[in-house]
NUBA-643306 format. One line per 8 residues: number of its first residue (from 1); their letters; for each residue x, y, z of C-alpha. Coordinates in Angstrom, 3 decimals. Each point is the difference from the previous one (the first is absolute). Example, Ala and Ser with C-alpha at 12.3 -4.5 7.8 and 13.67 -1.06 7.14 Angstrom:
1 = as = 12.300/-4.500/7.800; 1.370/3.440/-0.660
***
This chain:
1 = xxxxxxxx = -17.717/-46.606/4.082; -1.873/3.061/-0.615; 1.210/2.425/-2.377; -0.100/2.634/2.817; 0.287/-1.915/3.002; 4.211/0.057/0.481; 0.140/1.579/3.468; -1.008/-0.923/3.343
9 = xxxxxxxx = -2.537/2.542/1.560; 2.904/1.118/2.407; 2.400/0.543/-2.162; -1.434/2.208/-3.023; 0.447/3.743/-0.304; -4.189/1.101/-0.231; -1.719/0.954/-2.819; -3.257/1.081/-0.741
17 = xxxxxxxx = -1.614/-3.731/0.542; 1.504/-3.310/0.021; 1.282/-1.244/-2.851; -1.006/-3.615/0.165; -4.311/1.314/-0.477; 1.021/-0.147/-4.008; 0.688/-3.291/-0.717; 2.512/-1.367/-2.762
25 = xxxxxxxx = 2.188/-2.122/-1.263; 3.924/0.354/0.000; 1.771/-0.202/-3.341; 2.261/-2.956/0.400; 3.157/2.501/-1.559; -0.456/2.459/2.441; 2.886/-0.201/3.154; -0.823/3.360/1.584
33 = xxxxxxxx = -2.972/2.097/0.707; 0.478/3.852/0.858; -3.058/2.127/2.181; 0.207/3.887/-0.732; -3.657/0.644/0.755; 0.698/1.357/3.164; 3.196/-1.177/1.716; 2.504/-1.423/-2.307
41 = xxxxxxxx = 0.768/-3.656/0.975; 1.507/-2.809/-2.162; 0.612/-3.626/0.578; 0.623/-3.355/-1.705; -3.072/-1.999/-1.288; 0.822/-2.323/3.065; -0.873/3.199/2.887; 4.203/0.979/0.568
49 = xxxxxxxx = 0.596/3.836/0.462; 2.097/1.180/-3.362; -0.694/3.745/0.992; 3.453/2.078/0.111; 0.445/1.810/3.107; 0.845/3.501/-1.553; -2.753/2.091/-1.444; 2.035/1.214/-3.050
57 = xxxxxxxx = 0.411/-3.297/-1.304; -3.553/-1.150/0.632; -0.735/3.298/-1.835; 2.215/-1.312/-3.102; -1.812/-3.252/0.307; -3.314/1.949/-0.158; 0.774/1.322/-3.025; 1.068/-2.429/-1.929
65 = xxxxxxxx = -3.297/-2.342/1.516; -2.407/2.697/-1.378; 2.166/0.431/-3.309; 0.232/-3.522/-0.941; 0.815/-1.267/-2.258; 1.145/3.283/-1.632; 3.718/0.996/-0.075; 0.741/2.885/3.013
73 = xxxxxxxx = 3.669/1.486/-0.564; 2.103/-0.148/3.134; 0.583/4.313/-1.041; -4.060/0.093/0.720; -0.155/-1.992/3.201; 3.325/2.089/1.323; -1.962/3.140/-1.171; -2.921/-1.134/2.033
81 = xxxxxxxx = 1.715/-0.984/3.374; 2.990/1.896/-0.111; -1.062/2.653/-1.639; 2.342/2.849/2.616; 3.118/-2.203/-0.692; 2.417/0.161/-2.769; 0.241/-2.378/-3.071; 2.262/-2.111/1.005
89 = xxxxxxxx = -1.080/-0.123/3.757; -3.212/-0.518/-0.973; 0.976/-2.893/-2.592; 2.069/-2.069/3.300; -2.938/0.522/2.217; -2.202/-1.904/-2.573; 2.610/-2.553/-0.581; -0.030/-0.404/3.782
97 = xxxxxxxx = -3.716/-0.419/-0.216; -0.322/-2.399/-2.435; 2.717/-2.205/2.172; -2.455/0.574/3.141; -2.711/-1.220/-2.079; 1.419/-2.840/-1.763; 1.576/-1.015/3.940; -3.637/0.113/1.308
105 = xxxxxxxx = -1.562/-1.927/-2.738; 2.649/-2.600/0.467; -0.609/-3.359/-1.793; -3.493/0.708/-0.619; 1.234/3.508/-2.441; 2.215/-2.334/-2.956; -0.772/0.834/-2.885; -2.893/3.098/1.094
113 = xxxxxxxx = 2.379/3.329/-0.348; 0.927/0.535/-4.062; 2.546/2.266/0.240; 2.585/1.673/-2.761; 2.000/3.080/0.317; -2.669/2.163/-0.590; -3.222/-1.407/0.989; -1.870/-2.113/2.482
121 = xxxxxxxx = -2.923/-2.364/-0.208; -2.215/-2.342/2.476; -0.822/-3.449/-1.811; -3.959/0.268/0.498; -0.530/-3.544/-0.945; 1.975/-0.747/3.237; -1.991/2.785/2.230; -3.152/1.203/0.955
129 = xxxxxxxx = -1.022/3.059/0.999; -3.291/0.631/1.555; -0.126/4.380/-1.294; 0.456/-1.988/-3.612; -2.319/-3.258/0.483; -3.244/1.696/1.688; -0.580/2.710/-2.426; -1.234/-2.476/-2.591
137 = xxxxxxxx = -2.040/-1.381/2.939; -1.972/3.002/1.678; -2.505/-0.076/-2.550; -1.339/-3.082/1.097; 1.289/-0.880/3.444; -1.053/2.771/2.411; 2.722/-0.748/2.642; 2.908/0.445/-2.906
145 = xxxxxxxx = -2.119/3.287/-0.549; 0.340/0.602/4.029; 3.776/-0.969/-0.124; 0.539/2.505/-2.562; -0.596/2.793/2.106; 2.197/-0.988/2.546; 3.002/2.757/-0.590; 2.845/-1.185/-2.491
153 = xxxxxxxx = 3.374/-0.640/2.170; -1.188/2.341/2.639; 3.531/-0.790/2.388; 2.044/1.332/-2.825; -0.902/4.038/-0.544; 2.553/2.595/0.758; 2.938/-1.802/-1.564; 0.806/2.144/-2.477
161 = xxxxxxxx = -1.801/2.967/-1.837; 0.264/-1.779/-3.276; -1.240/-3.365/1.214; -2.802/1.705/1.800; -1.031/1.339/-3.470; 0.236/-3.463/-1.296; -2.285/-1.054/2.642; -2.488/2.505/-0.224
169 = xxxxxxxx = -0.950/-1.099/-3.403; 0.220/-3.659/0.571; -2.667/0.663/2.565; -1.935/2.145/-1.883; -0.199/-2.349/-2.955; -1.015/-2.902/2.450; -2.622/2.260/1.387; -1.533/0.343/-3.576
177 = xxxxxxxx = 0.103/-3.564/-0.521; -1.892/-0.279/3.282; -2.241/2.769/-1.123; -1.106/-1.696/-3.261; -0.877/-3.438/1.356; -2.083/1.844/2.930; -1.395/1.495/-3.098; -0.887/-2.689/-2.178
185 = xxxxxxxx = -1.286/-1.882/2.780; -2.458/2.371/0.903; -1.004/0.760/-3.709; -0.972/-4.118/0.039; -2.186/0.469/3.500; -3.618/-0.431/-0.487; -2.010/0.450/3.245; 0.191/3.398/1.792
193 = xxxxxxxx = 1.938/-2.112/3.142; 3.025/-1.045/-1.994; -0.147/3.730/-1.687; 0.204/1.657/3.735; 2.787/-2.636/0.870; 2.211/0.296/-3.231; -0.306/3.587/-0.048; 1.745/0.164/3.455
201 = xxxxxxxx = 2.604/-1.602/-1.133; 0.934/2.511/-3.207; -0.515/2.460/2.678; 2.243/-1.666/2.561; 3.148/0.239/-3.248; -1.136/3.166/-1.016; -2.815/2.416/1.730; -0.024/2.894/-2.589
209 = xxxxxxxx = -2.363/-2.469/-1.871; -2.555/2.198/-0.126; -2.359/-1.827/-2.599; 0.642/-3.310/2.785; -1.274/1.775/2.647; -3.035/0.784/-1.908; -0.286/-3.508/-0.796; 0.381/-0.853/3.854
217 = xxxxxxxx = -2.403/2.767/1.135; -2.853/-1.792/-2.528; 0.860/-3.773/0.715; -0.626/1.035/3.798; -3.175/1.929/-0.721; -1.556/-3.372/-2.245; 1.050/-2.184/2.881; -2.559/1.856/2.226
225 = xxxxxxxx = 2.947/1.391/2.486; -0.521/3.814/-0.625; 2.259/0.811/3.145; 2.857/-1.505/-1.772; -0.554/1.696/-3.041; 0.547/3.291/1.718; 2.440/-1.674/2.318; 1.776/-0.583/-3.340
233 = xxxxxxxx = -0.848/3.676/-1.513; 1.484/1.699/3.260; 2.974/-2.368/-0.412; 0.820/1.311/-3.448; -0.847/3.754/1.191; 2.795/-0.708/2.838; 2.979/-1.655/-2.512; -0.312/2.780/-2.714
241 = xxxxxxxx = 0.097/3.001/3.034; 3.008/-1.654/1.082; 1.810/-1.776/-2.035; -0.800/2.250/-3.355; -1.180/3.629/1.265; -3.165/-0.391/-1.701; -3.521/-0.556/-0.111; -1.433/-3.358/-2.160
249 = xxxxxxxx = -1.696/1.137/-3.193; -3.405/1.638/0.117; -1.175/-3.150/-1.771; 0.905/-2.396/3.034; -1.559/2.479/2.539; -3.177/0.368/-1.794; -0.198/-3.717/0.296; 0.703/-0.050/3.632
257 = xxxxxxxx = -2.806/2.302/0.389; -2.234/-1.855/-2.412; -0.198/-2.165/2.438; -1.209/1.643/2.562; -3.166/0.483/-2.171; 0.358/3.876/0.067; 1.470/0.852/-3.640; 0.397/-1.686/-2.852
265 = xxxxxxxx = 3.303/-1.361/-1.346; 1.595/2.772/-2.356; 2.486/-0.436/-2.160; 3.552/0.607/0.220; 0.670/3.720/-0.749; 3.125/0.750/-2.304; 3.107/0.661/1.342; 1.734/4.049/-0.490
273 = xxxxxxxx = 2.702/-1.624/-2.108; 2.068/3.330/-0.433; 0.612/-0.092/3.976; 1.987/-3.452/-0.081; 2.352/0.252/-2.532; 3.307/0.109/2.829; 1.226/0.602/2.875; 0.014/2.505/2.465
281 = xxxxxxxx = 3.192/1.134/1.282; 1.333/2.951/2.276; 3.367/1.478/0.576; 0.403/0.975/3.302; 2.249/3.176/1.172; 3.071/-2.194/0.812; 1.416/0.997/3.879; 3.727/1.750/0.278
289 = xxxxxxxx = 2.117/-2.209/2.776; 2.537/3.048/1.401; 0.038/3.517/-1.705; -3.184/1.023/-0.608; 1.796/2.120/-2.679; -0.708/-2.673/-2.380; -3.533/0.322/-0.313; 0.497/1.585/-3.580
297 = xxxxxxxx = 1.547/-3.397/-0.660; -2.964/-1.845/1.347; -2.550/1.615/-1.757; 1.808/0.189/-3.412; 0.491/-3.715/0.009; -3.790/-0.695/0.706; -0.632/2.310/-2.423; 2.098/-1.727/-2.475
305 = xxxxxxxx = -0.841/-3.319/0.928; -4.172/0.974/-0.512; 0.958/1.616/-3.264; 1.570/-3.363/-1.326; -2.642/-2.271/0.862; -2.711/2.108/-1.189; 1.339/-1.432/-3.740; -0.792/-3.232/0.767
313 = xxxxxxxx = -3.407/0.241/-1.563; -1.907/-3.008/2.362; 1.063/1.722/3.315; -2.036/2.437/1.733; 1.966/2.429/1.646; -2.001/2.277/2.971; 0.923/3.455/-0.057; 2.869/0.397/2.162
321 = xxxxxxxx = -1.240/3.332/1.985; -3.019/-2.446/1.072; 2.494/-2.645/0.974; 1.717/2.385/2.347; -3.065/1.562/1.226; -1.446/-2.990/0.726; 3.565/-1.440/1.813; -0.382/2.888/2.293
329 = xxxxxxxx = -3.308/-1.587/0.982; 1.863/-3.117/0.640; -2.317/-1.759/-2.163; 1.200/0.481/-3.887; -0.769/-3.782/-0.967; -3.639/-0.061/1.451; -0.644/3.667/-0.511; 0.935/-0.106/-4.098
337 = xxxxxxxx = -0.942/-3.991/-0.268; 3.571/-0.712/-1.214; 0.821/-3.496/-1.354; 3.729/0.456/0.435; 2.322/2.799/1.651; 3.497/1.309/-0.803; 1.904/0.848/3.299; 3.525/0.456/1.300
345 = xxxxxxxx = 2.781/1.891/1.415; 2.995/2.392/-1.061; 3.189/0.196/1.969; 3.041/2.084/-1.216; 3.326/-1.114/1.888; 3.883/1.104/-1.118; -1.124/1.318/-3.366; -2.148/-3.061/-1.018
353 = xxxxxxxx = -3.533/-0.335/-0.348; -1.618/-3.327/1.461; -4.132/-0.053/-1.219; -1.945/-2.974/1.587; -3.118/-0.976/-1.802; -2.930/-2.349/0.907; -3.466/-1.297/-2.157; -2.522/-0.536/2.346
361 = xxxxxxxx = -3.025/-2.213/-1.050; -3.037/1.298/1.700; -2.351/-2.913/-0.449; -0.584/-2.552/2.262; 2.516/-1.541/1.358; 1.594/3.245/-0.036; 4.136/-0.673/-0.880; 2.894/2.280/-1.074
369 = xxxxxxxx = 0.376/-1.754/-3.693; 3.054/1.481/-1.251; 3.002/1.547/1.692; 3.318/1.576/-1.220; 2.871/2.250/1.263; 1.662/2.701/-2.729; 3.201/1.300/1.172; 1.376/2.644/-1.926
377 = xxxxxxxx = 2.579/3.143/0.030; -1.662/3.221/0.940; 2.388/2.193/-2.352; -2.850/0.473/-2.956; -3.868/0.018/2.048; -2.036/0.478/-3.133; 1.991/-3.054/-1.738; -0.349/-1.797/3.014
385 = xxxxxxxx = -3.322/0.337/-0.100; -0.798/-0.752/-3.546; 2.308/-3.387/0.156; -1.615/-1.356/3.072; -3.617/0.955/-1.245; 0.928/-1.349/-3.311; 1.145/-3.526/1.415; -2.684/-0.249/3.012
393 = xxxxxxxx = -2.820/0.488/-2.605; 1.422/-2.869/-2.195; 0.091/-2.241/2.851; -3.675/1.196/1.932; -1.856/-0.465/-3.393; 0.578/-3.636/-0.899; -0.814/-0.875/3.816; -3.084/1.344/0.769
401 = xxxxxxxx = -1.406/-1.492/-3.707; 1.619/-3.303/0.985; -2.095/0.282/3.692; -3.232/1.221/-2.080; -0.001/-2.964/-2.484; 0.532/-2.581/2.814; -2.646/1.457/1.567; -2.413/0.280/-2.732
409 = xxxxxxxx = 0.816/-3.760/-0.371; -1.063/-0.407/2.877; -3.155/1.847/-0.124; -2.601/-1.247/-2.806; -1.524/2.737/-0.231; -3.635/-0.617/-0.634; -0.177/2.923/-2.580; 3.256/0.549/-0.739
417 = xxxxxxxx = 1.741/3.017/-1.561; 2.028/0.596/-3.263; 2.658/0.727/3.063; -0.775/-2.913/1.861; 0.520/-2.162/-3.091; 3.181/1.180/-1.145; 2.188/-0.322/3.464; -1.962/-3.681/-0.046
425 = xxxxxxxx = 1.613/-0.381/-3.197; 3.528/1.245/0.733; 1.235/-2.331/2.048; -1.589/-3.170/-2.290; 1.792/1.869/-3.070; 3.704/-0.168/1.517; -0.478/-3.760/1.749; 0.678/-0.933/-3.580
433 = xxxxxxxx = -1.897/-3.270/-0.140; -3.180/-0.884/-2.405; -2.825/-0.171/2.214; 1.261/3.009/1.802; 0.227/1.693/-2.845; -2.944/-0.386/-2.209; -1.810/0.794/3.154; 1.949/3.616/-0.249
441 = xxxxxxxx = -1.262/-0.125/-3.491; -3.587/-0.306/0.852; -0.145/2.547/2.985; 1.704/2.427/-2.384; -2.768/-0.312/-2.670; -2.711/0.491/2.291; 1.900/2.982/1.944; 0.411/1.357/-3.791
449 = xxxxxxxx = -3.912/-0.526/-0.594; -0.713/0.783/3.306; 0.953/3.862/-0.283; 1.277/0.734/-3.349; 1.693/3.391/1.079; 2.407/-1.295/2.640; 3.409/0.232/-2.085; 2.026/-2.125/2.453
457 = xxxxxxxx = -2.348/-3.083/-0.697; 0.579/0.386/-3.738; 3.983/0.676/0.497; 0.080/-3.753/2.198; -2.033/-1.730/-2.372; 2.501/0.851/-2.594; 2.630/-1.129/2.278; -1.191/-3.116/0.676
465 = xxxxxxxx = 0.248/-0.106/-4.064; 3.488/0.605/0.413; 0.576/-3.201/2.147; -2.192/-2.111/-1.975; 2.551/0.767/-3.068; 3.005/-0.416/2.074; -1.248/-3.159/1.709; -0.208/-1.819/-3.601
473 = xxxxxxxx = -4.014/-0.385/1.359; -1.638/2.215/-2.673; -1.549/-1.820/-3.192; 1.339/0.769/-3.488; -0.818/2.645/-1.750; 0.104/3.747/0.497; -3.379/0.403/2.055; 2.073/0.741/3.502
481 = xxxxxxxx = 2.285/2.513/-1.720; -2.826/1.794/-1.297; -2.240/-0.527/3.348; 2.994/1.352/2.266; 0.121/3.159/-2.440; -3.111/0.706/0.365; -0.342/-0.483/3.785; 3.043/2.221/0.683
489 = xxxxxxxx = -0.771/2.347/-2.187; -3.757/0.123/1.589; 1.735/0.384/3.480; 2.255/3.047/-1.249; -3.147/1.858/-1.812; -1.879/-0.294/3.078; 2.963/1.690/2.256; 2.540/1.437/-1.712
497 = xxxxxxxx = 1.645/0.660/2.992; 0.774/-3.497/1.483; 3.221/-0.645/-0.150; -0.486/-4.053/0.183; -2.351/0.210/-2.523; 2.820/1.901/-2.534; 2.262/-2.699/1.274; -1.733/-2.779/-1.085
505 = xxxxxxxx = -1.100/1.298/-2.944; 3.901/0.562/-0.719; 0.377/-4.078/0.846; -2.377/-1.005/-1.912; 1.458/2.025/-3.352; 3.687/-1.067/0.578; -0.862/-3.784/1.230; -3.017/-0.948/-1.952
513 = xxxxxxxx = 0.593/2.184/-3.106; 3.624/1.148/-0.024; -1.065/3.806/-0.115; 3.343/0.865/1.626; 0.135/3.436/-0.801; -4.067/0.716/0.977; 0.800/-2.006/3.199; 2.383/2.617/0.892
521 = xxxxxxxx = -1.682/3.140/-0.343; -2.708/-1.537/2.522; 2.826/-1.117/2.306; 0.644/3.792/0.371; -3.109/1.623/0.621; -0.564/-3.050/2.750; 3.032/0.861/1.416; -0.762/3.953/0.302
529 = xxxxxxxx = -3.396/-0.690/1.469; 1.388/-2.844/2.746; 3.915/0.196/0.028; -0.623/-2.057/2.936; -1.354/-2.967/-1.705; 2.114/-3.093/-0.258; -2.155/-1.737/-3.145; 0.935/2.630/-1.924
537 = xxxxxxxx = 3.151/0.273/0.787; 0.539/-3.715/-0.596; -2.250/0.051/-3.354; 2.349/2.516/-1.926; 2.986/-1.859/1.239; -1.448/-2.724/-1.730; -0.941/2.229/-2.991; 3.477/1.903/-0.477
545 = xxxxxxxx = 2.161/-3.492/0.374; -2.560/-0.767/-3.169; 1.351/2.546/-2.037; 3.485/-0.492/0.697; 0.516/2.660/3.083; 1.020/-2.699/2.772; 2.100/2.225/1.781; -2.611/2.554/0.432
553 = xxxxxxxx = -2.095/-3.132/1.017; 1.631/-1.565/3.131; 0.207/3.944/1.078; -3.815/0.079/-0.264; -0.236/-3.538/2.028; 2.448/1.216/2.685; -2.408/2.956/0.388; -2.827/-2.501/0.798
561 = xxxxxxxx = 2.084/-1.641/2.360; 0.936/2.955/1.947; -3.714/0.988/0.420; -1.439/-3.824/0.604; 2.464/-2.054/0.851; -2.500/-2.486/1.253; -2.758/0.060/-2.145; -2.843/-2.677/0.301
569 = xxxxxxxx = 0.399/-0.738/-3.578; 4.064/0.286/-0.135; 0.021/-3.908/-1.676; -1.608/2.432/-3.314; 1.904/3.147/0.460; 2.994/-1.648/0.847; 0.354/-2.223/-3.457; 0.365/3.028/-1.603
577 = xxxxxxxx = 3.074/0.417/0.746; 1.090/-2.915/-1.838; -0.858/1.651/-3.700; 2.763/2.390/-0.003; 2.751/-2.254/2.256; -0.495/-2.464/-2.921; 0.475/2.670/-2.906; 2.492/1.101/1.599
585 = xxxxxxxx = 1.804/-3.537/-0.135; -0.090/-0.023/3.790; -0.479/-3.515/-0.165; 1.328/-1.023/3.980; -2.373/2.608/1.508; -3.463/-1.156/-1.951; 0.951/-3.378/1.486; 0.190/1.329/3.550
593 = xxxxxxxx = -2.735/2.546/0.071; -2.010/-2.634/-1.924; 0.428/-2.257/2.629; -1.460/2.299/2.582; -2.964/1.051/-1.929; -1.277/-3.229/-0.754; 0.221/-1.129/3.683; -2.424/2.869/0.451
601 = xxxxxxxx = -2.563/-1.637/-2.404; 0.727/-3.418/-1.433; -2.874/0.513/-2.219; 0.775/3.130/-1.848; 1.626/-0.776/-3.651; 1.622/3.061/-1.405; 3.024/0.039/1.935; 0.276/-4.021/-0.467
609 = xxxxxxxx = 0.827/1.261/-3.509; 2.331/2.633/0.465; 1.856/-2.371/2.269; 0.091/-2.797/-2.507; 1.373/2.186/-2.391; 3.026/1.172/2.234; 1.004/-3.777/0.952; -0.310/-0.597/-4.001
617 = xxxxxxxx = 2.916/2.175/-0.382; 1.949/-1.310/3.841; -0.503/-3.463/-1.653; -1.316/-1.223/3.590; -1.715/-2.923/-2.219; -1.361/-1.983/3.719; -1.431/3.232/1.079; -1.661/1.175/-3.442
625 = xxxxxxxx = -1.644/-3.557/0.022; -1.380/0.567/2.873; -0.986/3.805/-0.702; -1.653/-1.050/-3.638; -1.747/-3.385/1.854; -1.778/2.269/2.428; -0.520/2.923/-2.520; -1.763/-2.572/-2.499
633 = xxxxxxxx = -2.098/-1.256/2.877; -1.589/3.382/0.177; 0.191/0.920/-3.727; 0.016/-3.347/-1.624; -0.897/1.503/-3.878; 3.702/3.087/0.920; 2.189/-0.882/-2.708; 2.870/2.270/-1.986
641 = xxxxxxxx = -2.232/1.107/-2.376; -3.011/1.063/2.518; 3.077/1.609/1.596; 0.938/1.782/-3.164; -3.357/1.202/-0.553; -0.810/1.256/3.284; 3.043/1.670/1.275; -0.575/3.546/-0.472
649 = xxxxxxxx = 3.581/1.338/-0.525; 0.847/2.471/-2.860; 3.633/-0.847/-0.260; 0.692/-2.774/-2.685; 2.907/-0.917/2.706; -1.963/-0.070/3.340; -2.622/-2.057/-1.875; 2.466/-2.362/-1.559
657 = xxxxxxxx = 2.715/-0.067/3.741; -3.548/-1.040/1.807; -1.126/-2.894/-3.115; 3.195/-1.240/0.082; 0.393/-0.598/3.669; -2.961/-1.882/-0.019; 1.644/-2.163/-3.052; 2.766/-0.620/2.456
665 = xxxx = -1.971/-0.817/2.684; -2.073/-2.847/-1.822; -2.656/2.025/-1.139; -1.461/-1.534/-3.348
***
């Protein structure tokens, strides 16, 4: 039977082409064979259905298809589908999942669901999965490449906001599979036809190729067909206008026109760098619901609020007197060409205080992006006002720079930007795997070479030092201390004023080079120039538990939490926590707040060792072993005395409670 061929023609969900054009030959161990390109179907080897009629658990099979054969802890998958429910709630409706699934699989599932108490797996000998199998294919086999475009599990969005989040990057790393074998395949093309053809397709995965539609707007021209080489130019005029609000580069343009025969080709003109370096955001006069009295209100919480986020060094916030002149046009995003606006509502009820708050994303497709209610008592208006500006800043910061780096990944520039380089490398620096990450690395260098006065490239090049160390990836020696000293330090000289830059300057002393009491003193002046910034606050949590103040610490981290409680990077800011709960002996609550973090990020291995530590000292010997197994997995060369040497705590007790809980634990 063909490898793809397992469903009639009537009875398959679609997809992008049919499956049985790539010929191959089934594995003799594998029982069942799972679709996600497209429609999710699965079925036994011999064509019966095995699909499970609710979404959720076809959702939980999805993930632990596309994870195989890694571990995924049942707290992760309840985080991702049940994310609104409670612990426990959430825990039976994955236990009532897993029955559904094993039910549906029937005699055909024995032996393919690996399950202990805490984690999951799919036996991938036993299964295939076509959004694992055809990657290593589209190279070669153009309809694997055409399959891969086909949207990943496109029946199962709107599930839940953290599985749609999980979804979103699944697709978007499939997509840059698909990108590089479109790639490679036209960089092997040797007549202008297959050049024209190939380069469709990269454009078809991703059309802000700009260098590709050069490449198609040639091949065209050597074929003799001039009318489709400025069929092709007036294509690539049309996606930019609409899909990017911009013009392609003068370099592409003068080629269009070279062909006319009226200019020559010129080339590319450089880029006014110190016009890109962030976003541009408005605050818009937020509208009183009942007694216009209130309008002091309104206007000293925009105020605030545009006060707050002008500290956040990448944004670029539009004078708010244009923002209201041009709202009274009825026009302020097209008048002031805005990238994002700040909008919302005050209502005062019964002595309370109720501000409603939107972020509205102004490029196409235009969508509110962030949304959030503050309801508060109206006794104290200019605490009111601080507080909710204070915790709406926190929260509005992290979200537009997630939405800028995902788009920025999705846009290669074709000459990029310091800025466009560093929110490409954000989101590769906290997916926390090599590839991912050395590609962080490499963007980072060239942002740093790039423009060698833009502090905030320096300050994320050193913290990408800081998660090499922390990983256990960086080689021996003291090279990366000394390199992430000299990067932060770079980043601070060239803006004394940015507060992330002080605050990972302070990381990279305590962490890297147990400077405690240095660390601190940065900590500070961040925290008077952004009191609104969760790193920091997190960062001199870290830094006081260090020196022994672990009280004074988990006040510090609830003070993050209050301002982001749901932080795109809470599986980091959240471990924190664990420092001082384990100095403290608070041995019961590491284990459960450890177990929430690392659902967040399986990948991550600081709080792994926190965590083994605690159930050292529970003597929870099954659970440690399988703490220190997937800890050493990561980390294979952590040991006591790497432990010993790295641990940055100043107490002779702290450093010997955390050593010895590893001892407990199994550690060697």
């Amino acid at each position: 039977m063909s490898d793809f061929a397992v469903r009639s023609n009537q009875d398959r969900p679609p997809t992008a082409t049919d499956l049985s054009a790539v010929p191959m030959v089934t594995p003799p161990a594998i029982r069942v064979r799972i679709t996600m390109l497209g429609r999710m179907d699965a079925r036994a080897v011999t064509g019966e259905p095995l699909l499970p009629r609710s979404r959720k658990t076809r959702a939980v099979l999805a993930v632990l298809a596309l994870e195989s054969p890694n571990l995924v802890s049942r707290q992760r998958l309840a985080d991702l589908l049940w994310s609104r429910r409670g612990e426990e709630q959430a825990r039976g409706s994955l236990r009532q999942a897993l029955h559904e699934l094993q039910d549906a699989f029937g005699a055909e599932g024995r032996g393919l669901i690996v399950a202990t108490r805490e984690t999951i797996a799919l036996n991938d000998e036993a299964v295939w999965t076509d959004a694992r199998a055809l990657p290593a294919l589209a190279r070669d086999r153009v309809e694997a490449l055409n399959l891969l475009q086909a949207e990943l599990l496109s029946d199962l969005d709107g599930l839940d906001v953290a599985f749609d989040a999980w979804l979103g990057e699944q697709r978007r790393r499939l997509r840059e599979v698909a990108l590089e074998a479109a790639s490679s395949r036209l960089a092997a093309t040797t007549t202008a036809e297959a050049r024209a053809q190939e380069a469709r397709r990269v454009l078809a995965i991703d059309p802000a190729q700009e260098p590709v539609w050069r490449i198609m707007i040639r091949a065209e021209a050597e074929r003799g067909d001039r009318g489709a080489a400025f069929a092709a130019w007036e294509e690539c005029r049309r996606v930019f206008a609409e899909r990017f609000r911009s013009a392609p580069s003068p370099e592409t343009a003068a080629l269009a026109e070279s062909l006319r025969g009226q200019v020559p080709a010129q080339p590319p003109q450089p880029v006014r760098r110190t016009t890109l370096r962030g976003a541009r955001l408005g605050v818009l006069p937020f509208k009183v619901l009942g007694d216009e009295g209130d309008s002091g209100t309104s206007l000293g919480l925009a105020g605030e609020i545009t006060a707050a986020l002008a500290r956040f060094r990448w944004l670029v916030l539009v004078d708010s007197a244009s923002v209201a002149a041009a709202e009274r046009q009825e026009r302020p995003q097209g008048a002031l060409d805005l990238d994002f606006t700040l909008s919302g509502t005050v209502q005062r009820a019964a002595g309370r205080v109720r501000v409603t708050l939107r972020l509205t994303d102004h490029r196409p497709p235009e969508a509110v992006v962030w949304a959030e209610r503050f309801d508060r008592d109206a006794g104290d208006l200019l605490a009111l006002q601080d507080e909710i500006a204070a915790e709406v800043v926190a929260r509005v910061d992290p979200e537009i720079l997630l939405i800028e780096a995902n788009r920025a990944a999705a846009r290669q520039s074709v000459m990029p930007t310091a800025y466009d380089l560093l929110l490409r490398a954000i989101p590769a620096i906290y997916r926390l795997d090599r590839e991912s990450y050395e590609l962080a690395g490499s963007l980072l260098t060239e942002a740093t070479r790039l423009e060698p006065d833009y502090a905030p490239a320096f300050a994320w090049h050193a913290y990408w030092h800081l998660f090499l160390v922390g990983q256990g990836w960086a080689p021996a020696g003291g090279e990366v201390l000394a390199k992430s000293e000299e990067l932060a330090s770079r980043a601070v000289a060239l803006d004394p004023s940015d507060a992330q830059a002080l605050a990972i300057l302070g990381h990279v002393r305590a962490f890297l080079h147990h400077r405690v009491a240095e660390a601190v003193s940065l900590y500070e002046r961040a925290l008077a120039l952004n009191p609104n910034l969760p790193m920091a606050w997190v960062f001199s949590a870290l830094t006081l538990s260090y020196r022994g103040e672990h009280v004074e610490a988990l006040r510090r981290w609830d003070k993050y939490k209050r301002l982001a409680p749901l932080h795109p990077h809470a599986f980091f800011f959240d471990s924190a926590r664990l420092v001082p709960l384990l100095l403290l002996h608070r041995h019961e609550e590491v284990d459960n707040a450890a177990r929430q973090v690392t659902a967040l990020h399986t990948g991550f291995t600081f709080p792994y060792k926190i965590w083994l530590s605690a159930l050292g000292y529970m003597g929870r010997t099954k659970e440690a072993t399988e703490v220190r197994t997937r800890l050493c997995s990561m980390e294979p060369d952590f040991d006591l005395v790497k432990a010993r040497e790295r641990a940055p705590f100043q107490a002779p007790a702290d450093l010997d409670h955390y050593v010895e809980g590893l001892r407990r634990a199994g550690l060697t």
